[in-house]
C-alpha positions as CSV (number, residue, x, y, z in Angstrom):
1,X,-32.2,6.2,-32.1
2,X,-30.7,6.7,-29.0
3,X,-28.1,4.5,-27.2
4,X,-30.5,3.5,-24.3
5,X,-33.1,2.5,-26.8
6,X,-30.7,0.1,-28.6
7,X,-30.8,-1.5,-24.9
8,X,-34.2,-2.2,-24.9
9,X,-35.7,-3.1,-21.5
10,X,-33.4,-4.8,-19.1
11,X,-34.3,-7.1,-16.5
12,X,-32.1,-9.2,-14.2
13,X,-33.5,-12.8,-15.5
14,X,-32.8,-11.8,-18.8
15,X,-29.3,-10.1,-19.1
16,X,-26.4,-13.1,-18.8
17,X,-23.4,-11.2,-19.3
18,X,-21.9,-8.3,-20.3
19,X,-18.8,-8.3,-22.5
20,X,-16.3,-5.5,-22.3
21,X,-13.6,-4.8,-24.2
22,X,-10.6,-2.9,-23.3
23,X,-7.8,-1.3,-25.7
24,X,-5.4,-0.1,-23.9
25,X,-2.9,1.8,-25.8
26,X,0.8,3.9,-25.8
27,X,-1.4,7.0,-26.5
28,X,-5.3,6.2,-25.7
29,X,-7.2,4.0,-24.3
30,X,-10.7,2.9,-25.4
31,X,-13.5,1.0,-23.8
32,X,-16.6,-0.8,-26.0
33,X,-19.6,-3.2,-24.4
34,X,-22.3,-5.3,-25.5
35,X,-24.6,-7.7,-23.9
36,X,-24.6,-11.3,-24.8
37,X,-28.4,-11.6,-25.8
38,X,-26.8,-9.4,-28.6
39,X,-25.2,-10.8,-31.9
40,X,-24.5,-8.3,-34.2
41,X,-21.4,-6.3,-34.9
42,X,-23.8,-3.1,-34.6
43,X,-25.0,-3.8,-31.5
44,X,-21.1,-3.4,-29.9
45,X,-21.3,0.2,-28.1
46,X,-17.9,1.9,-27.8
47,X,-18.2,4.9,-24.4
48,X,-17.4,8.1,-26.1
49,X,-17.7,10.1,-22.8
50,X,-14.4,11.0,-20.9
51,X,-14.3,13.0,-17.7
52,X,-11.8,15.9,-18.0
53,X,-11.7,19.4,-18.5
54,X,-9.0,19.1,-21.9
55,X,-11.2,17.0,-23.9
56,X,-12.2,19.7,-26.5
57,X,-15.7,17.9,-27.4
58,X,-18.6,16.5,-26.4
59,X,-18.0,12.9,-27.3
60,X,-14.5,11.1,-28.4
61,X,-13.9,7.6,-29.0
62,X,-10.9,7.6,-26.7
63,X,-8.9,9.0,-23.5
64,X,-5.4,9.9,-23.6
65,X,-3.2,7.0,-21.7
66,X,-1.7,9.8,-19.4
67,X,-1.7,10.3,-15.4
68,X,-0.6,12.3,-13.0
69,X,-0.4,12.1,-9.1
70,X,-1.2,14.1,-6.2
71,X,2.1,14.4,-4.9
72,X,3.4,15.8,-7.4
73,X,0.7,18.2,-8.3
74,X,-0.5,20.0,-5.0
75,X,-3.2,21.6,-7.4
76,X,-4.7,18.6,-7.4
77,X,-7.8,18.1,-4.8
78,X,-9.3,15.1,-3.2
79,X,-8.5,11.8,-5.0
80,X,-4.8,11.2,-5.2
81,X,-4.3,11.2,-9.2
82,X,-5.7,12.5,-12.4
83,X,-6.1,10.3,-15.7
84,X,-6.8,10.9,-19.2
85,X,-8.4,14.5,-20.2
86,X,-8.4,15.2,-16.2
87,X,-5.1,15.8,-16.5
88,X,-4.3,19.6,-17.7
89,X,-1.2,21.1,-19.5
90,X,0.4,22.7,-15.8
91,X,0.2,19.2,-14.8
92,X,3.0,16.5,-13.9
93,X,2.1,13.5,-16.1
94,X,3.5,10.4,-17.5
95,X,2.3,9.0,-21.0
96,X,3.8,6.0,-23.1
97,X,3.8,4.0,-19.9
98,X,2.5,0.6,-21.3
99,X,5.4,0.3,-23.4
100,X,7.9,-0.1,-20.2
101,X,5.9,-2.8,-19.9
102,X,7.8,-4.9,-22.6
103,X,11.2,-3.9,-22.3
104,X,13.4,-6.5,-23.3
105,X,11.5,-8.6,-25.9
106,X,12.8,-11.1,-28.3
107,X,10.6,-9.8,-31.1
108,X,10.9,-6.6,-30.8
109,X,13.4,-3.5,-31.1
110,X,13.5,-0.6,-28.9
111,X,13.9,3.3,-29.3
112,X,17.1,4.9,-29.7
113,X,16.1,8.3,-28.9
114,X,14.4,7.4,-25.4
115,X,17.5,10.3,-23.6
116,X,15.6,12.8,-25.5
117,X,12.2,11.6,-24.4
118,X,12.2,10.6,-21.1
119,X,12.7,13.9,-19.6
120,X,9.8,14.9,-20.6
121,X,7.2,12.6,-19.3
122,X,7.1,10.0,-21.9
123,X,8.5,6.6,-21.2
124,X,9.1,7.8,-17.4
125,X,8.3,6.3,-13.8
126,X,7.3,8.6,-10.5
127,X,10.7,8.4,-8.7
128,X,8.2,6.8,-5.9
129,X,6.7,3.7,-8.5
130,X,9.2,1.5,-9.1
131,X,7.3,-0.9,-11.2
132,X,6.2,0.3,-15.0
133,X,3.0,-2.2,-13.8
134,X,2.2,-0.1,-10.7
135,X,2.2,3.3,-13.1
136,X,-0.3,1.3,-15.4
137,X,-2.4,0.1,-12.7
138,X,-2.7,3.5,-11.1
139,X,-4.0,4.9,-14.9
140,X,-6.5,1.8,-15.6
141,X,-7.8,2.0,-12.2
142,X,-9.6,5.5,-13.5
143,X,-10.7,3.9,-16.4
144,X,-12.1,1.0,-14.6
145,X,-14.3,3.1,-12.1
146,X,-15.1,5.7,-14.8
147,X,-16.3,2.2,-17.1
148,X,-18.5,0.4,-13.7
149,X,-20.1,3.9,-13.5
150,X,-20.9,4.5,-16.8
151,X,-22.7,0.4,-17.4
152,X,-24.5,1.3,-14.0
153,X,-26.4,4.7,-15.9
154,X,-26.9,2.8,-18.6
155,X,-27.8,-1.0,-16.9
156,X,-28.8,0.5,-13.3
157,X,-26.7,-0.3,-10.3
158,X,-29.1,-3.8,-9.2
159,X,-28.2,-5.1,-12.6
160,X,-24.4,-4.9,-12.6
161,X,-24.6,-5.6,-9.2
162,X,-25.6,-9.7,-10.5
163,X,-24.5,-9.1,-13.6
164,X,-21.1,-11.0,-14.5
165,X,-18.8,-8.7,-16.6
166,X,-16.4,-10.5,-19.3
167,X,-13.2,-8.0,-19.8
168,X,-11.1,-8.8,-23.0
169,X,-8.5,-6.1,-23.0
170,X,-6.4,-6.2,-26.1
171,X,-2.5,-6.8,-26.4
172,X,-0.3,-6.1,-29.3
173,X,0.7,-9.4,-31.2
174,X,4.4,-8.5,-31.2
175,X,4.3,-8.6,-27.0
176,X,6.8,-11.0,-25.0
177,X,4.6,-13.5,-22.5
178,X,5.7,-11.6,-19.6
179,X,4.5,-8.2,-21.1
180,X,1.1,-9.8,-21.7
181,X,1.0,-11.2,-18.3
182,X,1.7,-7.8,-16.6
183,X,-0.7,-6.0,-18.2
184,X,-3.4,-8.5,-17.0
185,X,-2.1,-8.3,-13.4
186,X,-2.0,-4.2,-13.9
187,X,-5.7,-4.5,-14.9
188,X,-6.7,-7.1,-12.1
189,X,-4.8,-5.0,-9.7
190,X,-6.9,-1.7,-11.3
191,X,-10.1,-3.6,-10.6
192,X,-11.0,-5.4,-13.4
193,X,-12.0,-8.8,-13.1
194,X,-11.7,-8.6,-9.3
195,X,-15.3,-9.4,-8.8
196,X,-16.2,-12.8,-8.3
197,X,-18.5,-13.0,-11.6
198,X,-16.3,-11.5,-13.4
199,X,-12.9,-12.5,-15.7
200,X,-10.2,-11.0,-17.8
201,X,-8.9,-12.6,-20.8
202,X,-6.7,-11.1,-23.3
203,X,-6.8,-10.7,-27.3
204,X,-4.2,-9.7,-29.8
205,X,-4.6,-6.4,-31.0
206,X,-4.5,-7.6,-35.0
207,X,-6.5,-10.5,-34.0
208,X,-9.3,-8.2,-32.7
209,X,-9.5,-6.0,-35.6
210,X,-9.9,-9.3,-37.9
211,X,-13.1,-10.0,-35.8
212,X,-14.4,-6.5,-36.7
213,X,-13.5,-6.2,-39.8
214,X,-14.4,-9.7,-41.0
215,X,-17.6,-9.3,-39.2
216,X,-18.6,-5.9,-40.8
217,X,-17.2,-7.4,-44.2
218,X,-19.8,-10.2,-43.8
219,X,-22.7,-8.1,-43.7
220,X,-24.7,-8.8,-46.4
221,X,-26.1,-5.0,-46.4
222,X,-22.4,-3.8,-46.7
223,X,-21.1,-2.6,-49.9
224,X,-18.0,-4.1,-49.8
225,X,-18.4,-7.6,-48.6
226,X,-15.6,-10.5,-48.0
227,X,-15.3,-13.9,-49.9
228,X,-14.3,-16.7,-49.1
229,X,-11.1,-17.7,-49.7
230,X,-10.1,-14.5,-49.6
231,X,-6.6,-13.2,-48.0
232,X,-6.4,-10.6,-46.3
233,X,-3.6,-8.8,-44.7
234,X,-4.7,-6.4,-41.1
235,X,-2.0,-3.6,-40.5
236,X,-2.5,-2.6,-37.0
237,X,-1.3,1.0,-36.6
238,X,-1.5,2.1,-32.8
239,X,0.7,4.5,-31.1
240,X,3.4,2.6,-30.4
241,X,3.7,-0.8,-32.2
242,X,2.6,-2.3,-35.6
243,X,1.4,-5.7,-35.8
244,X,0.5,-7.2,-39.5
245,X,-1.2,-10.6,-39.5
246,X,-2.2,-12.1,-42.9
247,X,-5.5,-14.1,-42.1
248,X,-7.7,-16.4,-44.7
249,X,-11.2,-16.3,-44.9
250,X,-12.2,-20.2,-44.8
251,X,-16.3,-19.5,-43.5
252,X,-18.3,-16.0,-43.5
253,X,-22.0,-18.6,-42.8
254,X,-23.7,-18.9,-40.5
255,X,-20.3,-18.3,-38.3
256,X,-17.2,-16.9,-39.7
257,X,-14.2,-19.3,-39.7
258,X,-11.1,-17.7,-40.5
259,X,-6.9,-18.9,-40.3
260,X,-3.3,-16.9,-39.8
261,X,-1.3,-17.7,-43.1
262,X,2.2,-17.0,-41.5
263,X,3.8,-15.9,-38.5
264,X,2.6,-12.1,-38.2
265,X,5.3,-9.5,-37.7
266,X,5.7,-6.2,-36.4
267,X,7.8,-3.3,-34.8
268,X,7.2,-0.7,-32.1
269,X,7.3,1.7,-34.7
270,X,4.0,3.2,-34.4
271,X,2.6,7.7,-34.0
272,X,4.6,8.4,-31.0
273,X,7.7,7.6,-33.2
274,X,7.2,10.5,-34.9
275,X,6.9,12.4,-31.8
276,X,10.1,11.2,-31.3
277,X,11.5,12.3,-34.7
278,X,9.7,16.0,-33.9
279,X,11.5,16.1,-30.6
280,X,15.3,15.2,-31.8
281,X,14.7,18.3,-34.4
282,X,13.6,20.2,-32.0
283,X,17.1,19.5,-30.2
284,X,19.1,19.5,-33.3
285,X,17.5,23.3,-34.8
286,X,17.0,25.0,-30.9
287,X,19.6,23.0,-28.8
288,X,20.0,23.7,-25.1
289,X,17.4,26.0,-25.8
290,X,14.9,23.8,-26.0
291,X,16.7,20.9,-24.1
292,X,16.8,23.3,-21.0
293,X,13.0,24.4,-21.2
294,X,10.9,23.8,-18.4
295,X,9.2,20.5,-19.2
296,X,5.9,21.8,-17.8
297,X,5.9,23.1,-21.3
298,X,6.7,20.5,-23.8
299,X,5.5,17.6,-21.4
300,X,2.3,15.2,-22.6
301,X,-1.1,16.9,-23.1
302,X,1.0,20.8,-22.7
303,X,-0.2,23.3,-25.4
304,X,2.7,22.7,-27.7
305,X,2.4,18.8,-27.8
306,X,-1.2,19.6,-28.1
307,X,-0.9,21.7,-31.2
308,X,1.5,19.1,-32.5
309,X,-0.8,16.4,-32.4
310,X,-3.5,18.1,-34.3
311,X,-1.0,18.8,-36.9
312,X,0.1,14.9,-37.0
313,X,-3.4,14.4,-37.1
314,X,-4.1,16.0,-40.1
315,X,-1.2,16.2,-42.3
316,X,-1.5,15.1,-45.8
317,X,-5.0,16.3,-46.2
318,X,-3.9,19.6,-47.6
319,X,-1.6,20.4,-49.9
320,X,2.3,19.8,-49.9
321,X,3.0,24.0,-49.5
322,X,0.9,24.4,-46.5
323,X,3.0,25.6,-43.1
324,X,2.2,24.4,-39.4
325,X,2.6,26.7,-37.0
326,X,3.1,25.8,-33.3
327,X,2.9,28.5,-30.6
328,X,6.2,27.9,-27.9
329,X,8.2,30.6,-26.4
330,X,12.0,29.5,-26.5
331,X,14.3,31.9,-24.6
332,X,17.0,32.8,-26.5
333,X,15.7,31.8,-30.2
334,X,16.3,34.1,-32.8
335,X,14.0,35.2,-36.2
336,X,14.5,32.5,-38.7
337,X,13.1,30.4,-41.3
338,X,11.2,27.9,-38.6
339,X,11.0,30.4,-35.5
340,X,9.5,33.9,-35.2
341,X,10.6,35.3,-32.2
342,X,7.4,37.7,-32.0
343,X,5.0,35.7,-32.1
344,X,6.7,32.8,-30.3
345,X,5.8,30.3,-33.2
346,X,7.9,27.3,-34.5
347,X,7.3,27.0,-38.4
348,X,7.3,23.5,-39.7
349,X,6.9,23.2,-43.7
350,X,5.0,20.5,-45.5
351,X,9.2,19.0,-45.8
352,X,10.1,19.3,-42.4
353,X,6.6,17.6,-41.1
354,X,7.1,14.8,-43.5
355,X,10.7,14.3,-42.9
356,X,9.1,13.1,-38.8
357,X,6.7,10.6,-40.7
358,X,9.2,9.0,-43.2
359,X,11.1,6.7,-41.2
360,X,8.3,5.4,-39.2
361,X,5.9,4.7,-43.0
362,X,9.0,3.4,-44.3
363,X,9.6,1.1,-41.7
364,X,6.0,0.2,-41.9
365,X,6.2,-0.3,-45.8
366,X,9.2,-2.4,-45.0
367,X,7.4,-4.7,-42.7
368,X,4.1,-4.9,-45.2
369,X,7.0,-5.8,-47.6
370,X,8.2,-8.4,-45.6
371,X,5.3,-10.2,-45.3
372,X,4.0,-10.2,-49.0
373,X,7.3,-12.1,-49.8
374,X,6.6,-14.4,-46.9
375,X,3.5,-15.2,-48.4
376,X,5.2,-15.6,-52.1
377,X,7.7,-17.9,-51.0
378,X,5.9,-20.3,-48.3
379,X,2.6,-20.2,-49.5
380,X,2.1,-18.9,-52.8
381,X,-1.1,-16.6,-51.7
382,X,-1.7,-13.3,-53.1
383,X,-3.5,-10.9,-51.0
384,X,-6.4,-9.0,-52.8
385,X,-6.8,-6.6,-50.0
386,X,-4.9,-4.8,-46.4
387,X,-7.1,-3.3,-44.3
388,X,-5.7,-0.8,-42.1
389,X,-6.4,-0.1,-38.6
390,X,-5.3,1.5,-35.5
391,X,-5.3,5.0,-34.8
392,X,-2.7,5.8,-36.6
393,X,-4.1,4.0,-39.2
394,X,-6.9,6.9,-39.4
395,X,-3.8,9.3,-40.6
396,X,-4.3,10.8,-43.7
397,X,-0.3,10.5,-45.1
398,X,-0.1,7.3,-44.0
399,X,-3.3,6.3,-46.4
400,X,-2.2,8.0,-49.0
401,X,1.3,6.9,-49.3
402,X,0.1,3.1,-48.0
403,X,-2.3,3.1,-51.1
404,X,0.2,4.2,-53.7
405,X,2.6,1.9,-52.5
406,X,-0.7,-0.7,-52.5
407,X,-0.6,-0.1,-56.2
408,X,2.9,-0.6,-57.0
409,X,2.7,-4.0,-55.7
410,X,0.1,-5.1,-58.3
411,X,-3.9,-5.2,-57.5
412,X,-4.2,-4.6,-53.7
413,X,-6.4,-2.8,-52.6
414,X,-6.5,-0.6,-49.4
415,X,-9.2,-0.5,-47.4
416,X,-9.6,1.8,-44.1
417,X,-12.6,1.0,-42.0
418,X,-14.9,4.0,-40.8
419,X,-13.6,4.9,-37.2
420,X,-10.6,2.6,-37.8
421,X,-9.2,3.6,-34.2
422,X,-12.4,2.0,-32.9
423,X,-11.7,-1.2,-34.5
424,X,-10.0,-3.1,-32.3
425,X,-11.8,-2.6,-29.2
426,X,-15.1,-3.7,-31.1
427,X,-13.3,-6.6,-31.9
428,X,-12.6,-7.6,-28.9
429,X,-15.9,-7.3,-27.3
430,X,-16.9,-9.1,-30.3
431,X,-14.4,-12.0,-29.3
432,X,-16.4,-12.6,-26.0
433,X,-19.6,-12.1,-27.9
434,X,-19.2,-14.5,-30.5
435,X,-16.3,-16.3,-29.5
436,X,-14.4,-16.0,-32.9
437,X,-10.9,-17.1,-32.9
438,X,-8.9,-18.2,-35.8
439,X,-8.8,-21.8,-36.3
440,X,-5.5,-21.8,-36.7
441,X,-2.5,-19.7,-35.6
442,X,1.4,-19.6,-36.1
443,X,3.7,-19.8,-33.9
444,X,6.3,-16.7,-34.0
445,X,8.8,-18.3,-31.5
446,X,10.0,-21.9,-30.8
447,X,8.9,-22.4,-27.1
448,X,10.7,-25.8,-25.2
449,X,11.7,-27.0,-21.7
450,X,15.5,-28.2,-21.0
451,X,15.6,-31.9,-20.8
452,X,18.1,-34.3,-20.0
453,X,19.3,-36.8,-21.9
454,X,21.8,-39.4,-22.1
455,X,25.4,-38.1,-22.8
456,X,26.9,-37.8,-26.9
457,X,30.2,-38.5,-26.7
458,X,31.6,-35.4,-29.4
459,X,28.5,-33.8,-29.8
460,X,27.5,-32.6,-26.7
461,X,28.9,-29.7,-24.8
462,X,31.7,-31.4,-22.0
463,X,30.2,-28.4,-19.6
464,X,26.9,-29.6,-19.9
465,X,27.8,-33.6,-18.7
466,X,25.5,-34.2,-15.2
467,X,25.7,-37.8,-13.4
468,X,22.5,-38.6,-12.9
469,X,21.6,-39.8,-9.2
470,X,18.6,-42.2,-10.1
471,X,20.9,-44.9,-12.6
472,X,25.0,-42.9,-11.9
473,X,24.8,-42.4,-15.8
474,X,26.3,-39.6,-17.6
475,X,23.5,-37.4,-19.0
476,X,23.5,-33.8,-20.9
477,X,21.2,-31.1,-19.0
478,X,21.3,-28.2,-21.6
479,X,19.9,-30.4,-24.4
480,X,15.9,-28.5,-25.8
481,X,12.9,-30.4,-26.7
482,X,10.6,-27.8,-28.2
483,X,6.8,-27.7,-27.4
484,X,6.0,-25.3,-30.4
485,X,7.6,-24.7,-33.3
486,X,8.2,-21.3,-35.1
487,X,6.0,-20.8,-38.3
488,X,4.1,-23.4,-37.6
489,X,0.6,-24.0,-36.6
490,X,-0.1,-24.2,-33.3
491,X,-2.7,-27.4,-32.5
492,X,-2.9,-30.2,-30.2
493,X,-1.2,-32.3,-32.5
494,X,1.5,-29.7,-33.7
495,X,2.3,-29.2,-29.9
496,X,3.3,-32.7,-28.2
497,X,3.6,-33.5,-24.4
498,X,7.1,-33.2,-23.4
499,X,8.2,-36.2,-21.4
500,X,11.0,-35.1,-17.8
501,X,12.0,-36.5,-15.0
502,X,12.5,-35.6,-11.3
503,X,14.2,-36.8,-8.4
504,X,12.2,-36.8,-5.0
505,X,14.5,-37.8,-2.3
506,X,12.5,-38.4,1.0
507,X,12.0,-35.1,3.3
508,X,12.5,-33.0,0.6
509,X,10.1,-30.5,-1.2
510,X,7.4,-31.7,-3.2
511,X,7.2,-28.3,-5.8
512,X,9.3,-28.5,-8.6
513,X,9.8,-26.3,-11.8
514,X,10.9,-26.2,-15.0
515,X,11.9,-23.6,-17.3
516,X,10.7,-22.3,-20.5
517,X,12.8,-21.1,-23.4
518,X,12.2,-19.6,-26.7
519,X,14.1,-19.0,-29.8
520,X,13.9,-16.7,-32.9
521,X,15.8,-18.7,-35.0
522,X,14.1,-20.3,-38.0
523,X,15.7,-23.3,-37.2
524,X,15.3,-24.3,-33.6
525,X,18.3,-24.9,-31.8
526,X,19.7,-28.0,-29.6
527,X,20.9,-26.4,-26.8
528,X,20.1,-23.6,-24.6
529,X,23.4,-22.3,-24.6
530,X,22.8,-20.8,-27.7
531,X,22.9,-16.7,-27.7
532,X,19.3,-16.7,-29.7
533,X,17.7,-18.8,-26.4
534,X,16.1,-17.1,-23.9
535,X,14.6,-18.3,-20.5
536,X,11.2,-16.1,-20.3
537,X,9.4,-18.3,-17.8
538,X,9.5,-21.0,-15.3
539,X,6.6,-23.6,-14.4
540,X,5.7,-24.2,-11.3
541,X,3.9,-27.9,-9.9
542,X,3.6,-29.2,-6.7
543,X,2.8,-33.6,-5.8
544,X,0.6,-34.5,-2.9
545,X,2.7,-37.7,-0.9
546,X,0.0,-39.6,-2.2
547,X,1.1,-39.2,-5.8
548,X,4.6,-40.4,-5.0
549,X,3.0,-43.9,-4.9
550,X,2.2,-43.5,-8.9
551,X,5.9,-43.6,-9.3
552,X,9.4,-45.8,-8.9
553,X,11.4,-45.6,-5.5
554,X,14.4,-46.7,-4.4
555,X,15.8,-47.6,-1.0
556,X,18.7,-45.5,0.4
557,X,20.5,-46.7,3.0
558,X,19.4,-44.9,6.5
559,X,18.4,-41.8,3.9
560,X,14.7,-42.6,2.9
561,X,13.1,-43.5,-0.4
562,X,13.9,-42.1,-3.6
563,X,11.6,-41.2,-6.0
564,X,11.5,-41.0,-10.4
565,X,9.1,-38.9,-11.2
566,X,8.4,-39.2,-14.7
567,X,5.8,-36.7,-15.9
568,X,4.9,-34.7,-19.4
569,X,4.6,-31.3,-19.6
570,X,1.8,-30.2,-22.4
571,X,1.3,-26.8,-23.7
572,X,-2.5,-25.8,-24.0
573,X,-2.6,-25.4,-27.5
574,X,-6.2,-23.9,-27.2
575,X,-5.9,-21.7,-24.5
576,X,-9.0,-19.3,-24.8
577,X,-7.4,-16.8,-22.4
578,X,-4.7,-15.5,-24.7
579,X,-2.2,-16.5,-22.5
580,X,0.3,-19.7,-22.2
581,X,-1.0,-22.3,-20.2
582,X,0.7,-25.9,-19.2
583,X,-0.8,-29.3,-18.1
584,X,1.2,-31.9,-15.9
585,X,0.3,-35.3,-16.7
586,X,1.4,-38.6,-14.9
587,X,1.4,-42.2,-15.5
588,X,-1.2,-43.8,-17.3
589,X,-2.1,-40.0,-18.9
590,X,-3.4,-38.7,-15.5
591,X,-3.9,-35.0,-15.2
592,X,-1.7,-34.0,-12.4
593,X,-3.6,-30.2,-12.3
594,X,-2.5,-27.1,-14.4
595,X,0.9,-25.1,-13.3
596,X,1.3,-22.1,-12.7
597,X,4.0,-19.9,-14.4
598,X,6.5,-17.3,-12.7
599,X,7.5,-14.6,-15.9
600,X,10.9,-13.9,-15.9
């Protein structure tokens, strides 16, 4: 059956919304839909036509996360850039651009090798983009038109015209706040959402895949089928970062309910990690030699990353004595064991090809490790089964060495889905669709405002001591209340209003902020001075001059009222948008309107 008959007949009275999801990754980016009369995991649709002259088939589940622009490419013609397989090997791109987006993070570590790799188009801006969001923008922005033309073949353009579309574009778990929040505003700024009718919202990446997986695994027509009370542990393999999430099934009927166990972990240690290995023995064997090649040909989507990545693809399918051969002519390379100079090949053996996967599966073993004890030690669960996802996920030396390593940690079983790299963006269309979240989830940081309280005589920090205007008592103003806790589970009743209070002196400015920290440490700490706190974000609110009248004033002589504005900040423990969100509440519990929040 064809894909326009799954449609059926569409009319406008009939078709409510349309929910798209969006993975956008290091490497590729994918794009899956369904309609909301729909309800079945089968009835997600994933586009598996790209425009582009270097796609080397018909139909692909994915486009390469890669542009390049005009003004750097006079070959180019008309519009002013070129995305995914549009851009060609003689081409000036940049690839890997989404992970700029989350430099910096708390939870996460970054490359070492990023000298070796930057030259060469990866992990690079245009010297005229000076925002990593801007580059990201300029990429989605393809992907957006080529997605609103592709729903109007297959819809008609009167029907998307009404028709409100539900974007849920998928963000890995490990991601900072502000790396999350810039990838929303480089999709709104590409297009999406910028409709009236239509939203964005954003999903974790592991999250997502436990939607698929658990809703294919509920299938009562599937051979392998979950059960409840069953744990089960989603490795997220993608390009650049690894998420692992451990998730319980509490429901699969009618509606699956499901729960995180632990706080999830993870690394940006995904494939193009070993591109990064490949490229530092590249260095070490050639040198300058290679070092001093013209990037046009070792750059993203050139011949010889090409051949590489259908080599990566592949490996440990075959035997451990077969030999890769990658054609690259290096000026000044002699005949040897890994280059002959006639046929301008590099020779990689079965050794030297695993020797670029090792450290990135053993780091991945080490995090899979990390969590089983976790699980031992806080909750005594055993998992019976990791399912393993991702497009890395779909490589076959990572299976194989994931399952034997599966089966020296007693009976867990492995379990790659069909089309694993098409998991997570089925997922999150399915989110929308169904609207299935975990009921509950664990916090991996501590998140908490700096509040002021009354001075400890040798326990408080002297440099910290603040007078406070309001009473003249002596206060501390680096003491933390925390709104979440790490590891644990974050609810309405886990996550309690945090009482402050403000000074409003007459004339002055009724916005105020606040700023939020977060902490890694298991055990939250008292202060904000501590190294392991970090500012990532400030709240902003603003009071009518009617609201002053809910609060305390003072007289001051010939200088106006004063004001104590006693309020609570509460997280939204709920949030459906996968993004933080505050409430300001006033005396008597009145909402004072939700604040807005300035990343840092």
């Amino acid at each position: 059956m064809s894909e326009l008959d799954n449609f059926g007949k569409l009319n406008l009275t009939n078709l409510h919304k349309i929910i798209v999801g969006v993975d956008y990754g290091t490497t590729f980016t994918g794009v899956s839909y369904v309609n909301s009369l729909k309800n079945h995991v089968d009835d997600v649709n994933v586009i598996r036509t790209w425009p582009g002259p270097s796609r080397e088939q018909d139909e692909t589940w994915k486009t390469p996360s890669r542009i390049a622009y005009k003004v750097e490419n006079p070959s180019i013609e008309g519009e002013e850039t070129r995305w995914g397989y549009m851009v060609v090997p003689r081409m000036k791109s940049y690839t890997w651009t989404k992970l700029l987006l989350d430099r910096g993070s708390q939870m996460t570590s970054q490359g070492t090798e990023a000298d070796i790799i930057e030259g060469n188009g990866f992990l690079k801006l245009p010297h005229f983009k000076s925002k990593a969001r801007d580059v990201c923008a300029d990429f989605l922005r393809g992907v957006y038109n080529h997605t609103m033309a592709y729903l109007e073949q297959r819809y008609s353009p009167e029907v998307m015209k009404v028709t409100a579309l539900e974007f849920w574009f998928t963000v890995p778990a490990i991601w900072s706040d502000k790396a999350k929040e810039e990838t929303r505003k480089a999709a709104n700024s590409a297009g999406f959402g910028s409709r009236a009718q239509d939203s964005i919202s954003m999903i974790a990446e592991p999250e997502a895949a436990a939607v698929a997986t658990l809703s294919t695994l509920s299938d009562d027509e599937r051979e392998l089928k979950a059960k409840v009370g069953d744990s089960i542990l989603i490795c997220d393999c993608g390009g650049g970062t690894v998420d692992i999430v451990t998730y319980k099934v509490m429901q699969l009927k009618p509606i699956i309910r499901f729960e995180e166990l632990l706080p999830g972990t993870g690394e940006k240690c995904g494939s193009t990690y070993i591109d990064r290995e490949f490229y530092k023995w590249m260095s070490k064997r050639f040198g300058g030699a290679f070092d001093n090649m013209n990037p046009d040909k070792k750059r993203p989507g050139s011949r010889f990353m090409k051949e590489f990545e259908g080599h990566k693809r592949d490996f440990g399918s075959l035997g451990n004595h077969q030999k890769f051969d990658i054609e690259l002519v290096i000026p000044g390379a002699k005949d040897s064991d890994i280059y002959e100079q006639d046929n301008s090949t590099v020779i990689l053996t079965h050794d030297i090809m695993e020797s670029f996967f090792q450290p990135v599966v053993d780091k991945i073993k080490q995090l899979l490790h990390d969590q089983l004890e976790q699980l031992r030690k806080k909750s005594n669960v055993s998992i019976q089964t990791i399912i393993l996802v991702g497009g890395f996920g779909d490589s076959p030396y990572l299976n194989n060495t994931l399952r034997e390593w599966c089966r020296s940690q007693g009976r867990i079983s492995l379990l790659c889905p069909e089309h694993p790299q098409a998991s997570v963006v089925k997922g999150a269309a399915l989110r929308g669709l169904k609207g299935l979240v975990p009921e509950k989830r664990i916090a991996r940081l501590h998140y908490g405002l700096s509040v002021m309280f009354p001075f400890r005589e040798q326990i408080d920090p002297q440099e910290s001591i603040f007078y406070y205007e309001w009473d003249g008592l002596k206060y501390c103003n680096t003491r933390m209340e925390w709104m979440i806790t790490k590891g644990v589970a974050i609810t309405p009743e886990n996550c309690p209003a945090q009482e402050i209070s403000l000074l409003h002196k007459t004339g002055e400015s009724l916005t105020f902020s606040s700023q939020i920290y977060t902490s890694t440490e298991d055990t939250a700490p008292e202060w904000h001075s501590f190294n392991s706190v970090r500012q990532v974000a400030t709240i902003n609110y603003t009071f009518s001059e009617s609201d002053l009248s809910l609060f305390p004033s003072k007289k001051r002589a010939s200088q106006g009222d004063m004001h104590l504005l006693s309020i609570s900040v509460k997280v939204n423990a709920l949030a459906s948008k996968g993004l933080l969100e505050f409430r300001i509440i006033g005396p008597g519990g009145r909402d004072m309107g939700k604040a807005s929040i300035d990343y840092d």
